[in-house]
N, CA, C and O atoms as a Tripos MOL2 file, in Angstrom:
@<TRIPOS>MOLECULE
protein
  304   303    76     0     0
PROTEIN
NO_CHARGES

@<TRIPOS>ATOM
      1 N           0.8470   -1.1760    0.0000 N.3       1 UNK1
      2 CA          0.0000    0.0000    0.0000 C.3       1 UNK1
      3 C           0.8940    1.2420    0.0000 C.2       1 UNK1
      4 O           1.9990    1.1070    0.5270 O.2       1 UNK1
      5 N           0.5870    2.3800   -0.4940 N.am      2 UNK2
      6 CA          1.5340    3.5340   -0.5060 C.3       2 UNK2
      7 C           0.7930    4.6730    0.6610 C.2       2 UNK2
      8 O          -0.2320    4.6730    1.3430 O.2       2 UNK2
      9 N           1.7170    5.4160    0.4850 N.am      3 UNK3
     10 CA          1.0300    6.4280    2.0300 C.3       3 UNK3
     11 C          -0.4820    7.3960    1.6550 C.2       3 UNK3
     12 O          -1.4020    7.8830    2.3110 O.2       3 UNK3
     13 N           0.0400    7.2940   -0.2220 N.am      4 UNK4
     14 CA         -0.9250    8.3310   -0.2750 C.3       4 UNK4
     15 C          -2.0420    7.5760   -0.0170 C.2       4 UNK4
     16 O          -2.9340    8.2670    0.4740 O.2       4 UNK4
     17 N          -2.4750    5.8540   -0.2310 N.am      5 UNK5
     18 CA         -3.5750    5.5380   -0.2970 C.3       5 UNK5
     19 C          -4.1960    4.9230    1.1550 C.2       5 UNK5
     20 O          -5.3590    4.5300    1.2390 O.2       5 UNK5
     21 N          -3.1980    4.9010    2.3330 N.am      6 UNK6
     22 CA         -3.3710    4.7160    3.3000 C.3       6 UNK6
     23 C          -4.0890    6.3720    3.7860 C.2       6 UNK6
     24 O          -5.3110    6.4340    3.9250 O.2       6 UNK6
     25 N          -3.3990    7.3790    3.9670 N.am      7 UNK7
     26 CA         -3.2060    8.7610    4.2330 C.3       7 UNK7
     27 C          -4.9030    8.7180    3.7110 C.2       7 UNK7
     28 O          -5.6060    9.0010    4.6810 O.2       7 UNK7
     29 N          -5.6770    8.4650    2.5520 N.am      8 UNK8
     30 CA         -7.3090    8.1750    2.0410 C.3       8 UNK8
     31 C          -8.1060    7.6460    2.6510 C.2       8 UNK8
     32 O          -9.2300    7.9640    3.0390 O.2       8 UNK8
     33 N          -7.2860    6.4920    2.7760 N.am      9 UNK9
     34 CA         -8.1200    5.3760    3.6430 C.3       9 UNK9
     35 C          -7.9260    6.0560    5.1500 C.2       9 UNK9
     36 O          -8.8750    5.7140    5.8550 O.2       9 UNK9
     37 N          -7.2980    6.6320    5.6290 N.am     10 UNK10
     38 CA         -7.3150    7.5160    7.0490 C.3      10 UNK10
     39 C          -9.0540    8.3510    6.7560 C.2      10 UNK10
     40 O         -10.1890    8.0680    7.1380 O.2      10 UNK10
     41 N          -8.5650    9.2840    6.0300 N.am     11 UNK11
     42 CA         -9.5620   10.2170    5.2910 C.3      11 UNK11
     43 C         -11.0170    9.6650    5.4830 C.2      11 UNK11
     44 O         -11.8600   10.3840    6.0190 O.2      11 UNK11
     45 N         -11.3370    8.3600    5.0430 N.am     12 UNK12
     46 CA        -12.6580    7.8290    4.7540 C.3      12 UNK12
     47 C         -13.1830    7.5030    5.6240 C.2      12 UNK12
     48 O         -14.3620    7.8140    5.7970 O.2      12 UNK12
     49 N         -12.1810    6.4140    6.8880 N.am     13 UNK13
     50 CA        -12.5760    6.0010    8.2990 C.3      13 UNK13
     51 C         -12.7670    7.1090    8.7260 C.2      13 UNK13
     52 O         -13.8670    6.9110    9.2410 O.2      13 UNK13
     53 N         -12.5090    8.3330    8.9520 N.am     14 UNK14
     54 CA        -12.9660    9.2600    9.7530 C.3      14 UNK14
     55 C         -13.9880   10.1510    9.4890 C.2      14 UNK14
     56 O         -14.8500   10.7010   10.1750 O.2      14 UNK14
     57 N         -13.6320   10.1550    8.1560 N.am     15 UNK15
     58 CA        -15.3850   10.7640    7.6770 C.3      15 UNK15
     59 C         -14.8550   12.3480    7.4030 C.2      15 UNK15
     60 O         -15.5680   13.2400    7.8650 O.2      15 UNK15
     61 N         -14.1570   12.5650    6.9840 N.am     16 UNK16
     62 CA        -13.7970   14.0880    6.9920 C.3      16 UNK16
     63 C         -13.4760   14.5300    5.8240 C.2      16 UNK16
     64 O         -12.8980   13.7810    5.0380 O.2      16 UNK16
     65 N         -13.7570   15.6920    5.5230 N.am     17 UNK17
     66 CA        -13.7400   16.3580    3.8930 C.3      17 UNK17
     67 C         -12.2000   17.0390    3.9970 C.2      17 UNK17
     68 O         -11.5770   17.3980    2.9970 O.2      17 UNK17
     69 N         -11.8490   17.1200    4.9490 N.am     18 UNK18
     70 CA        -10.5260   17.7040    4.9340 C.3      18 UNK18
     71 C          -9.3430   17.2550    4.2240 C.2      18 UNK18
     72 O          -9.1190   16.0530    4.0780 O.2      18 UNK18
     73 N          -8.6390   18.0800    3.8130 N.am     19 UNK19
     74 CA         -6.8980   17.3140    3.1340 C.3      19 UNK19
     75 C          -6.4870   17.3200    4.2090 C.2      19 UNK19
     76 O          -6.2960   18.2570    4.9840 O.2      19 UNK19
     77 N          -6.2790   15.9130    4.3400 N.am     20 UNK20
     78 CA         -5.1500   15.5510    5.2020 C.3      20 UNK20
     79 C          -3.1800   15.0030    4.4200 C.2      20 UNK20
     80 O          -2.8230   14.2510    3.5130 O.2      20 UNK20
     81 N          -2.7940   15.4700    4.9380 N.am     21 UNK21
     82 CA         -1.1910   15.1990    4.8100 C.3      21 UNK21
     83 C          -0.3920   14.6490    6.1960 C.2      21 UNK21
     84 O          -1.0120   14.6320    7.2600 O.2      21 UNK21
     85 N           0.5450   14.3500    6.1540 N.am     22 UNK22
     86 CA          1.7470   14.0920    7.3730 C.3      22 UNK22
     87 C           1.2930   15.2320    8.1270 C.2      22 UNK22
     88 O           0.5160   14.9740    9.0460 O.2      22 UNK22
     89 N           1.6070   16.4320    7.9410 N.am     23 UNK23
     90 CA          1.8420   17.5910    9.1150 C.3      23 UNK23
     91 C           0.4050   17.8460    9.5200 C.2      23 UNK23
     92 O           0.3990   18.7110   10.3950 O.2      23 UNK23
     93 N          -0.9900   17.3680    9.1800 N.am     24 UNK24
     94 CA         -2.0990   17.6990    9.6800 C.3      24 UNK24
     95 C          -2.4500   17.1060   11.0760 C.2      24 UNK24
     96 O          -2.6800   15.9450   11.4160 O.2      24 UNK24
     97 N          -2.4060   18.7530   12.0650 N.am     25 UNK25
     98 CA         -2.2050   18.1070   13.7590 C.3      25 UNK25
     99 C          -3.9880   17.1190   13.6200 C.2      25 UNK25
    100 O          -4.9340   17.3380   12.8640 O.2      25 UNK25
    101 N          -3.8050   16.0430   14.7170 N.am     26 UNK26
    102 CA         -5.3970   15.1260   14.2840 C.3      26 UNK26
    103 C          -6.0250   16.3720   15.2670 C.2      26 UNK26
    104 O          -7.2470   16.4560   15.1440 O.2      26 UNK26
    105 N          -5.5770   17.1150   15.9840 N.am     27 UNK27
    106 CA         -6.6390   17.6370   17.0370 C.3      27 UNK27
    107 C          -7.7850   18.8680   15.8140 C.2      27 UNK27
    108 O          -8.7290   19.6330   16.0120 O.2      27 UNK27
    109 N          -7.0160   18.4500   14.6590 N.am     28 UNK28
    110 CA         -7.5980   19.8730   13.8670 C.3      28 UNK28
    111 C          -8.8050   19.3300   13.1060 C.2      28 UNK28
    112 O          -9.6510   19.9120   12.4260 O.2      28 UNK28
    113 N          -8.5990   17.7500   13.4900 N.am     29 UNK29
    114 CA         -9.3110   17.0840   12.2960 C.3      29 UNK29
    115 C         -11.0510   17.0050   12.7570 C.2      29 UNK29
    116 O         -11.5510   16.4250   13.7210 O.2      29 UNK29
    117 N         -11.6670   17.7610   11.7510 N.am     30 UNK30
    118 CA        -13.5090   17.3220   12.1230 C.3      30 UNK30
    119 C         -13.7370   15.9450   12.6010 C.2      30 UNK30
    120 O         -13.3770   14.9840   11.9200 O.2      30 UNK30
    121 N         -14.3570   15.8000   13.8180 N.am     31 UNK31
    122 CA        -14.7220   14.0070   13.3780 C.3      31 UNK31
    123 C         -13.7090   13.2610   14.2580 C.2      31 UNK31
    124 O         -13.8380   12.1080   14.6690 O.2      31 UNK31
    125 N         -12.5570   14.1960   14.5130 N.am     32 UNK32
    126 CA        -11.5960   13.0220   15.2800 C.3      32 UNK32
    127 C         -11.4060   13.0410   17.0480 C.2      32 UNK32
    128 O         -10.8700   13.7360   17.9110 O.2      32 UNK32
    129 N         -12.1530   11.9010   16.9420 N.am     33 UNK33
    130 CA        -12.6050   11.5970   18.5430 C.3      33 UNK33
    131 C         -12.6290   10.2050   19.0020 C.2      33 UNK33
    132 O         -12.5300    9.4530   18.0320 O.2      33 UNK33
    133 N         -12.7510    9.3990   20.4360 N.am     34 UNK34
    134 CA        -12.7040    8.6130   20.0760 C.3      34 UNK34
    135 C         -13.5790    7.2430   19.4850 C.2      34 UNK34
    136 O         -13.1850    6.0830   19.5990 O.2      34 UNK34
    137 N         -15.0380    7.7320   18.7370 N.am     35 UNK35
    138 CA        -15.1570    6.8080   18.0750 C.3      35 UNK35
    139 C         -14.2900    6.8230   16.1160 C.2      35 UNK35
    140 O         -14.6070    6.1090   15.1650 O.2      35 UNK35
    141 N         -13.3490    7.7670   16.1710 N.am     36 UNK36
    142 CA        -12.5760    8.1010   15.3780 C.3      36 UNK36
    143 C         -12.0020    6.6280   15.4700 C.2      36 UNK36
    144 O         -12.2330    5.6280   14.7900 O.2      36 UNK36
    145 N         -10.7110    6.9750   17.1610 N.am     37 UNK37
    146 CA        -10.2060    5.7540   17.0660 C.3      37 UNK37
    147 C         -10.4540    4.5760   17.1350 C.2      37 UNK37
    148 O          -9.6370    3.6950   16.8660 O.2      37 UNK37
    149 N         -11.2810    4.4410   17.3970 N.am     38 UNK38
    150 CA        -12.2050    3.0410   17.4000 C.3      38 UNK38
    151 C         -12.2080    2.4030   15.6970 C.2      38 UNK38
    152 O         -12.0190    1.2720   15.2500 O.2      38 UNK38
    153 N         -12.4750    3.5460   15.1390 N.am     39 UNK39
    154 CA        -12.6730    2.9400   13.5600 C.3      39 UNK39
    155 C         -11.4840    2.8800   12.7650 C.2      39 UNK39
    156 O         -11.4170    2.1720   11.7600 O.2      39 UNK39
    157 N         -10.3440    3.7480   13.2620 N.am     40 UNK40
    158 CA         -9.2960    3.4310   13.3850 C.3      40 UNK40
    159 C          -8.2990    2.1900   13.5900 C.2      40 UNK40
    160 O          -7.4220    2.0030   12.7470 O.2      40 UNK40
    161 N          -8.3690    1.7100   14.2160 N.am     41 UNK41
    162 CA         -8.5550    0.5020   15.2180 C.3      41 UNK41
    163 C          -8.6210   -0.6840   14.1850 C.2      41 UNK41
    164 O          -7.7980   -1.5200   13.8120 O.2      41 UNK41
    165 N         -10.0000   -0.4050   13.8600 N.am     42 UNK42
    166 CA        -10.9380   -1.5860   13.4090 C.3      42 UNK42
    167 C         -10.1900   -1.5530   11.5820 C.2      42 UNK42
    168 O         -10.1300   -2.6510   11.0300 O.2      42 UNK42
    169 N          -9.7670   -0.5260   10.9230 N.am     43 UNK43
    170 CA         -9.2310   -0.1470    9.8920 C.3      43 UNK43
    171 C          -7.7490   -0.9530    9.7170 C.2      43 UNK43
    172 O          -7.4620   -1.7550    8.8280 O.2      43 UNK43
    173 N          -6.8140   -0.4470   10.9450 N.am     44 UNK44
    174 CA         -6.0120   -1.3790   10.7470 C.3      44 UNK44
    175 C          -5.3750   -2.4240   11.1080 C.2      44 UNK44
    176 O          -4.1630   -2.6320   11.0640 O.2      44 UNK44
    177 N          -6.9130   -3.6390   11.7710 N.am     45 UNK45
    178 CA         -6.7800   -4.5290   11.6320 C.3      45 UNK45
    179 C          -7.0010   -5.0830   10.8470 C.2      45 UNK45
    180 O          -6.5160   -6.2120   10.7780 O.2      45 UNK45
    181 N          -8.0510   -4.4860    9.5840 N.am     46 UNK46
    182 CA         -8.3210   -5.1820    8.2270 C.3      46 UNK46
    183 C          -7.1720   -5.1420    7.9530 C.2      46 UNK46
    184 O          -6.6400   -6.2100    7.6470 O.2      46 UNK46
    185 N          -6.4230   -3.9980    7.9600 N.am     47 UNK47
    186 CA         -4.7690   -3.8740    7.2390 C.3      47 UNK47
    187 C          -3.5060   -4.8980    7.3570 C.2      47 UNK47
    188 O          -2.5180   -5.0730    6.6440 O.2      47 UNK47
    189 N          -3.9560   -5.4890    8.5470 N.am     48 UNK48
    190 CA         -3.1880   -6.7690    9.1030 C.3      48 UNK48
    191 C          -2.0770   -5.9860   10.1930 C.2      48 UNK48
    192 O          -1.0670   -6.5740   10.5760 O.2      48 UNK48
    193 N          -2.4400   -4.4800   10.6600 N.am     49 UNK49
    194 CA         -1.9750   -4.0420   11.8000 C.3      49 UNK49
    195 C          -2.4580   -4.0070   12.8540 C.2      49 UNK49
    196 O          -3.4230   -3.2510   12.9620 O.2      49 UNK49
    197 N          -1.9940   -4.8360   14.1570 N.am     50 UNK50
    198 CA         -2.4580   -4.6580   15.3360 C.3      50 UNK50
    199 C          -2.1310   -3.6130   16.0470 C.2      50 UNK50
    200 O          -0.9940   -3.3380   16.4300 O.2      50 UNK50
    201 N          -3.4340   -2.8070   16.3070 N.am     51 UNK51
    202 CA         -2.7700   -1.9040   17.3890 C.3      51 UNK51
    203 C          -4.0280   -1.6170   18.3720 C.2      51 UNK51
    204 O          -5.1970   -1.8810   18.0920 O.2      51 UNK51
    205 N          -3.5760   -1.0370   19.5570 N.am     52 UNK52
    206 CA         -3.9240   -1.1600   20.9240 C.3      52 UNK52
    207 C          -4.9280    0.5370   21.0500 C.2      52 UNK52
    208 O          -4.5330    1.4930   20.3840 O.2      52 UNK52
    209 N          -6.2010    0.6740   21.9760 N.am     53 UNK53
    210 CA         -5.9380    1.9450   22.1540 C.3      53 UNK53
    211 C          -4.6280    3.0580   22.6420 C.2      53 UNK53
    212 O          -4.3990    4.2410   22.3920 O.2      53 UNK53
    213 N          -3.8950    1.9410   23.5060 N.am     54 UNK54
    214 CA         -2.6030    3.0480   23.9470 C.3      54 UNK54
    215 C          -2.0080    3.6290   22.8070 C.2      54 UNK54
    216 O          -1.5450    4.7690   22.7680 O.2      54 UNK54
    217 N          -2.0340    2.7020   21.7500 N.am     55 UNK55
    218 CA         -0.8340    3.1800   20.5920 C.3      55 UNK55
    219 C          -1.2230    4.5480   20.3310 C.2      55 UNK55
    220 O          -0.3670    5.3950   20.0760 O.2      55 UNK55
    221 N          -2.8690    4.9140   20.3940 N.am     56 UNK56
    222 CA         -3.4560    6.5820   19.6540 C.3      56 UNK56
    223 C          -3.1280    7.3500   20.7350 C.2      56 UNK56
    224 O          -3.1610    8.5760   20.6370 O.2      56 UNK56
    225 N          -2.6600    6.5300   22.2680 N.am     57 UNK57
    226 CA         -2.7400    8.1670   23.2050 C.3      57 UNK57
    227 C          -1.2750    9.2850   22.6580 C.2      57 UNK57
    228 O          -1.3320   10.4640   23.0060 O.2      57 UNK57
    229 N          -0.4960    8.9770   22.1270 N.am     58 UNK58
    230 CA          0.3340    9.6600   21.9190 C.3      58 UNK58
    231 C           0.5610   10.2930   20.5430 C.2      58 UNK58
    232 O           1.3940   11.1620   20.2870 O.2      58 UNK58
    233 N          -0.2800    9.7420   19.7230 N.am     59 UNK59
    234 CA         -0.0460   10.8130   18.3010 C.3      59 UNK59
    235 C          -1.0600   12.2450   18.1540 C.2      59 UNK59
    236 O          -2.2160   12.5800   18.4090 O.2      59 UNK59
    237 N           0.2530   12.8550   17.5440 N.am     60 UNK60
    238 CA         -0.2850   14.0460   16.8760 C.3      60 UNK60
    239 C          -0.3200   14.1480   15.7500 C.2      60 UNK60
    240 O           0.6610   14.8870   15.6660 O.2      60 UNK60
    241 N          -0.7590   13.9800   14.3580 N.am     61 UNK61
    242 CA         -0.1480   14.1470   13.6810 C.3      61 UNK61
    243 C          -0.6710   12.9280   12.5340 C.2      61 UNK61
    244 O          -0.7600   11.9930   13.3300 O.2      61 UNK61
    245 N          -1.0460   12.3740   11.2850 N.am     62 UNK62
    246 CA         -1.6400   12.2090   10.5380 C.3      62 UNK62
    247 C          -0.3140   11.3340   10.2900 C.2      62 UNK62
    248 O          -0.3210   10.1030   10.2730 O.2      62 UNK62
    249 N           1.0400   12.2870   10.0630 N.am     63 UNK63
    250 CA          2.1690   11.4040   10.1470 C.3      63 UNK63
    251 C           2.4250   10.3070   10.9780 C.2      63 UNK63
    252 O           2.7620    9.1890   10.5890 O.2      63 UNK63
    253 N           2.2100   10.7550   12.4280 N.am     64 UNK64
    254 CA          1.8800    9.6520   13.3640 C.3      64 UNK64
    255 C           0.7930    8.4270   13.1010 C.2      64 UNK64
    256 O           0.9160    7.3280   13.6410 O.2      64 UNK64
    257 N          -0.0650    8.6970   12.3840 N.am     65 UNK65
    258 CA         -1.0050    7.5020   12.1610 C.3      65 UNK65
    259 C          -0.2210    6.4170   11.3080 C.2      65 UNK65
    260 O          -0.0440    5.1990   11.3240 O.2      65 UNK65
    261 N           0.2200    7.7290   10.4130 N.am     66 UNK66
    262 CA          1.1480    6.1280    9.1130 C.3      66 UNK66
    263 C           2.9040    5.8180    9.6660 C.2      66 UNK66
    264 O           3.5350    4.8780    9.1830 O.2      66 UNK66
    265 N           3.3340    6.4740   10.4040 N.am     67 UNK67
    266 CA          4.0280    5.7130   11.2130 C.3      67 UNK67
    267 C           3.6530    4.3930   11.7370 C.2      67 UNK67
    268 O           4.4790    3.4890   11.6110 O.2      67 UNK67
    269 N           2.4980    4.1430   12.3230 N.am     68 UNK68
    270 CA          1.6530    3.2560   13.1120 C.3      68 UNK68
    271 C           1.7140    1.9980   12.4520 C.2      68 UNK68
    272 O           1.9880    0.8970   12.9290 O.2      68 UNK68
    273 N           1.3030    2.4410   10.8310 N.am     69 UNK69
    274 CA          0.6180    1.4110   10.3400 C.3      69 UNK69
    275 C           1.9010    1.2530    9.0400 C.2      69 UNK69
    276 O           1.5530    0.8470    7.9310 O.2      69 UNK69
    277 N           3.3350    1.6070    9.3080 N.am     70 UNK70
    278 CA          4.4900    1.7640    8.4450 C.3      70 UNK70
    279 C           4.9270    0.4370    8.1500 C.2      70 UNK70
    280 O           5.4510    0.1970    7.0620 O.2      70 UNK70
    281 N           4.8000   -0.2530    8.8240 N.am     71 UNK71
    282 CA          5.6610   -2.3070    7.9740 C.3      71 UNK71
    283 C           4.7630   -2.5950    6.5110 C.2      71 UNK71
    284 O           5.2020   -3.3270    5.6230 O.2      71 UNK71
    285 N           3.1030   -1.7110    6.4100 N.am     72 UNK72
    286 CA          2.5190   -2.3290    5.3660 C.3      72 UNK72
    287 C           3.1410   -1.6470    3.9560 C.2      72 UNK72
    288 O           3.1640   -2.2380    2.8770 O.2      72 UNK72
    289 N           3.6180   -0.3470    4.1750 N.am     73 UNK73
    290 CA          3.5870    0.9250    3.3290 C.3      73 UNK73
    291 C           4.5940    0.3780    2.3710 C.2      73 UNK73
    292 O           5.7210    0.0890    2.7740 O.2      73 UNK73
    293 N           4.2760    0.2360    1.2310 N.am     74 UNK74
    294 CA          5.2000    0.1740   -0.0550 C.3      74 UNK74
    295 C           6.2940    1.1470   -0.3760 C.2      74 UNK74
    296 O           7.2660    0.9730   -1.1120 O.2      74 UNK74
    297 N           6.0350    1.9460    0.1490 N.am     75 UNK75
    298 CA          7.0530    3.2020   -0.4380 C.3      75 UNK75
    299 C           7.7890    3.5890    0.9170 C.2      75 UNK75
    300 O           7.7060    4.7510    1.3160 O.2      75 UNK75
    301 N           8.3720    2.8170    1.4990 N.am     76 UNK76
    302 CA          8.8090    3.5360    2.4070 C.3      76 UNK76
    303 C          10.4530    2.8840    2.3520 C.2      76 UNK76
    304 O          11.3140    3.3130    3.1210 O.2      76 UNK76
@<TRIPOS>BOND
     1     1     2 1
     2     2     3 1
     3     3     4 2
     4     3     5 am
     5     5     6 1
     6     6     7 1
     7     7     8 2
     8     7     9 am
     9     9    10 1
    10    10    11 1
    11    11    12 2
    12    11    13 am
    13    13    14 1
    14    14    15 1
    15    15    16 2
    16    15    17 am
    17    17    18 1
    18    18    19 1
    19    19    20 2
    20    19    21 am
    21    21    22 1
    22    22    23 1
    23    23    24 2
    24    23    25 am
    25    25    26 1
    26    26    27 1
    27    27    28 2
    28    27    29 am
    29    29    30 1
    30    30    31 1
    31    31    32 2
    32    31    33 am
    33    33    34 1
    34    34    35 1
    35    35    36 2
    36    35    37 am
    37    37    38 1
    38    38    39 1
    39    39    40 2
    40    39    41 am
    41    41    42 1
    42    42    43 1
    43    43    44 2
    44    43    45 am
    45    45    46 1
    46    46    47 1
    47    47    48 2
    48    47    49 am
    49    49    50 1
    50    50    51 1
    51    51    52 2
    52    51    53 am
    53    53    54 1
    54    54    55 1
    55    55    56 2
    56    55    57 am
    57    57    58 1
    58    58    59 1
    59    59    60 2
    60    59    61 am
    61    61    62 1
    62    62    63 1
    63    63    64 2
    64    63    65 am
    65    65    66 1
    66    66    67 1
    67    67    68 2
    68    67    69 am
    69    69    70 1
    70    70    71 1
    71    71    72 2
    72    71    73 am
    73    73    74 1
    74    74    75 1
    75    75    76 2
    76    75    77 am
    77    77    78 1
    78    78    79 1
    79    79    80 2
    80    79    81 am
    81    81    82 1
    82    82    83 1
    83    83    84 2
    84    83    85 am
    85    85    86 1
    86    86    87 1
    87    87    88 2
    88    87    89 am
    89    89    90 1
    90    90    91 1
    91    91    92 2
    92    91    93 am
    93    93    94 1
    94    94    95 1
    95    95    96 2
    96    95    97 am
    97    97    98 1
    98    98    99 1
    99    99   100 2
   100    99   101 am
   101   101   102 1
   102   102   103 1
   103   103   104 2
   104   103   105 am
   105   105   106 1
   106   106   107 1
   107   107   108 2
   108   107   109 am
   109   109   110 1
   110   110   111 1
   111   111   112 2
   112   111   113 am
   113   113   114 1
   114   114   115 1
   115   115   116 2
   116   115   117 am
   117   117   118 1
   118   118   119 1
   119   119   120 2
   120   119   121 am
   121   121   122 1
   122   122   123 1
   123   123   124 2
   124   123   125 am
   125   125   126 1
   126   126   127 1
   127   127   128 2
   128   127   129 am
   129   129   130 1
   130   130   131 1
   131   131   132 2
   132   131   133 am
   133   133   134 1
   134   134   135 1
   135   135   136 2
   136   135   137 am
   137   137   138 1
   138   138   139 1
   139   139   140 2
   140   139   141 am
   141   141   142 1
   142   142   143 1
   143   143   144 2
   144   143   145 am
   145   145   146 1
   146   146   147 1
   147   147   148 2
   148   147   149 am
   149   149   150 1
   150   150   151 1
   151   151   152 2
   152   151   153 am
   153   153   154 1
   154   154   155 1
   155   155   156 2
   156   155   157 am
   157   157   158 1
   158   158   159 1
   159   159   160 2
   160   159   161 am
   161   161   162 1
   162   162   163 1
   163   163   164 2
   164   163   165 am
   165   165   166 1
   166   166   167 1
   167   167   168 2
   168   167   169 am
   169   169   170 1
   170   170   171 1
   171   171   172 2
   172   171   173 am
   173   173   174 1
   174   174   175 1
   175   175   176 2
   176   175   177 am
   177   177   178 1
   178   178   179 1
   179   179   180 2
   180   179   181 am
   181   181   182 1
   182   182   183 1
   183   183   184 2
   184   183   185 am
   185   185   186 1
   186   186   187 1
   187   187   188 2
   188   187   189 am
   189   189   190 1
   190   190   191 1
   191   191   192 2
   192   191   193 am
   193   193   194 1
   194   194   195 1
   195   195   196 2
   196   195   197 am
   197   197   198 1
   198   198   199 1
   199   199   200 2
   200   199   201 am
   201   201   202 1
   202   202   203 1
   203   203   204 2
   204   203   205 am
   205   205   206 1
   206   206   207 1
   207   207   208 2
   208   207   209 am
   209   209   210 1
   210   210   211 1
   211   211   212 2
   212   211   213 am
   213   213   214 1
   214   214   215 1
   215   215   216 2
   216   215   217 am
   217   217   218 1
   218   218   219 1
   219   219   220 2
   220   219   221 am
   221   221   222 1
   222   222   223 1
   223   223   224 2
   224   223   225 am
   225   225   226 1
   226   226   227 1
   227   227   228 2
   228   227   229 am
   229   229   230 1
   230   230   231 1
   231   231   232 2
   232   231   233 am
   233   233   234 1
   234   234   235 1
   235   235   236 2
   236   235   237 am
   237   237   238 1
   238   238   239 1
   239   239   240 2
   240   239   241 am
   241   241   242 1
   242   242   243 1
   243   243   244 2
   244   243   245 am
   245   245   246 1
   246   246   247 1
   247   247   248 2
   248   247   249 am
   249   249   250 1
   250   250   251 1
   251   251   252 2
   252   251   253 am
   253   253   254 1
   254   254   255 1
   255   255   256 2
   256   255   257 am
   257   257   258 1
   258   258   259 1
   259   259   260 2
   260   259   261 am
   261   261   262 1
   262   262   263 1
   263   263   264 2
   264   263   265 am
   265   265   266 1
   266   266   267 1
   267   267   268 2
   268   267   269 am
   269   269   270 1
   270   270   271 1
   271   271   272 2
   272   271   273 am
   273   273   274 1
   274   274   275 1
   275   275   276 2
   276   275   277 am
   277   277   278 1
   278   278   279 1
   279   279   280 2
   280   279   281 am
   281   281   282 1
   282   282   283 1
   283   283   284 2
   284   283   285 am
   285   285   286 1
   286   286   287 1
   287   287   288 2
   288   287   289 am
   289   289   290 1
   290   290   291 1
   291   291   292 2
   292   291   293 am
   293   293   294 1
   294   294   295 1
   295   295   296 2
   296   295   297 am
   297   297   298 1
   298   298   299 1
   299   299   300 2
   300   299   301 am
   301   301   302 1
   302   302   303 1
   303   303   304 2
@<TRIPOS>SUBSTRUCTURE
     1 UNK1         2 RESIDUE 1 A UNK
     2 UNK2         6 RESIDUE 1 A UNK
     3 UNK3        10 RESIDUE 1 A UNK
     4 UNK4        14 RESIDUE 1 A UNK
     5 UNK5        18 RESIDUE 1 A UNK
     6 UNK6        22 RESIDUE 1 A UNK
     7 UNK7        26 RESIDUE 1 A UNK
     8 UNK8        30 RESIDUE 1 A UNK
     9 UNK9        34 RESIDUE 1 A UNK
    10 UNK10       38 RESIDUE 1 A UNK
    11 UNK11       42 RESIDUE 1 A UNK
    12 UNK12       46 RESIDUE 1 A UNK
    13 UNK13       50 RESIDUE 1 A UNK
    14 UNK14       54 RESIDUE 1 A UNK
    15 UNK15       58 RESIDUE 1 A UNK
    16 UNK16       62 RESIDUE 1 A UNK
    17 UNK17       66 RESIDUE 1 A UNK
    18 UNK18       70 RESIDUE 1 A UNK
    19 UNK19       74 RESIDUE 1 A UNK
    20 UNK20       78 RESIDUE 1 A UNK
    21 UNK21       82 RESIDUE 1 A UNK
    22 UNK22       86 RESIDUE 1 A UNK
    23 UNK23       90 RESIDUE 1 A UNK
    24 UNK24       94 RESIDUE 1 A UNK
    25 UNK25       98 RESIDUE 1 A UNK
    26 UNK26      102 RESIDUE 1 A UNK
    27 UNK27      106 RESIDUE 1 A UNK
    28 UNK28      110 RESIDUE 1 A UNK
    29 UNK29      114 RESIDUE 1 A UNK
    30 UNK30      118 RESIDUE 1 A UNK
    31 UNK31      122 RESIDUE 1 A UNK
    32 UNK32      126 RESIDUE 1 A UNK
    33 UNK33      130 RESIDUE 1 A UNK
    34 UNK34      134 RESIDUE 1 A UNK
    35 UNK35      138 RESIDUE 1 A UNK
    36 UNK36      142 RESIDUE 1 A UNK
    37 UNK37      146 RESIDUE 1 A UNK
    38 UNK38      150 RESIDUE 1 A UNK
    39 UNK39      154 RESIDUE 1 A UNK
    40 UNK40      158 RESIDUE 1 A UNK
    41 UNK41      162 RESIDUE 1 A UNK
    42 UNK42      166 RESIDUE 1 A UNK
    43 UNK43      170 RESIDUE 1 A UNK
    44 UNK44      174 RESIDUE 1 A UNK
    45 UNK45      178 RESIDUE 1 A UNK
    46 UNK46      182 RESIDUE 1 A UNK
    47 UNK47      186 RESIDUE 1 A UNK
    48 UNK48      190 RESIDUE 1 A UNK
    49 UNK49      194 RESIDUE 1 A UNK
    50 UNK50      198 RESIDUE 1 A UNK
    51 UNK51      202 RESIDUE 1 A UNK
    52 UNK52      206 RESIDUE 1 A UNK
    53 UNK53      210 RESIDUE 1 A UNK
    54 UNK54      214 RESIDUE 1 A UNK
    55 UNK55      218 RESIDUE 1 A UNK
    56 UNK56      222 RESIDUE 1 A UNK
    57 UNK57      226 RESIDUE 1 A UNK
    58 UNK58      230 RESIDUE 1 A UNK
    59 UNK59      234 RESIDUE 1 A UNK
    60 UNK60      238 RESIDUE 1 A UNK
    61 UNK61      242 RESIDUE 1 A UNK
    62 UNK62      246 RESIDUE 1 A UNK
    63 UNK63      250 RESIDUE 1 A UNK
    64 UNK64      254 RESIDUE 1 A UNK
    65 UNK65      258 RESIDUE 1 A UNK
    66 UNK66      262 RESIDUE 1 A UNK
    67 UNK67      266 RESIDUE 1 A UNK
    68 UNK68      270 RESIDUE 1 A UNK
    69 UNK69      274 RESIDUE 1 A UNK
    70 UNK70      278 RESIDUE 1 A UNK
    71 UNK71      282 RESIDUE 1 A UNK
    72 UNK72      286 RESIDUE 1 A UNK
    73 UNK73      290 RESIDUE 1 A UNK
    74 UNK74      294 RESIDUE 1 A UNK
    75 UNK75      298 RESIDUE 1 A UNK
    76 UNK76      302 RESIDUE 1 A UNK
């Protein structure tokens, strides 16, 4: 998967019309709360990434999400 189409697939689980990029802080993001992370969550375990609620207490940052979910990312 590449970032841009993960960075979309961020976009869609959350439901937000916004451009999101790396530097977009999540606190800016419409929509992002935590049944955000919840769908989050649930997103990338389809992805074949496990992750925990702890993993979201510490990101800021859109970059931080695909950090998260970085072993799948093709382009990295």
């Amino acid at each position: 998967m590449r970032e841009a189409d993960l960075i979309e697939g961020i976009k869609e689980v959350i439901d937000t019309e916004m451009e999101l990029n790396r530097e977009t802080l999540l606190e800016e993001i419409d929509y992002y709360d935590s049944v955000a992370v919840l769908s989050l969550m649930s997103y990338f375990d389809e992805l074949g990434v496990g992750v925990a609620p702890k993993d979201f207490e510490e990101l800021k940052t859109v970059g931080d999400l695909v950090d998260l979910a970085g072993s799948i990312l093709d382009d990295r």
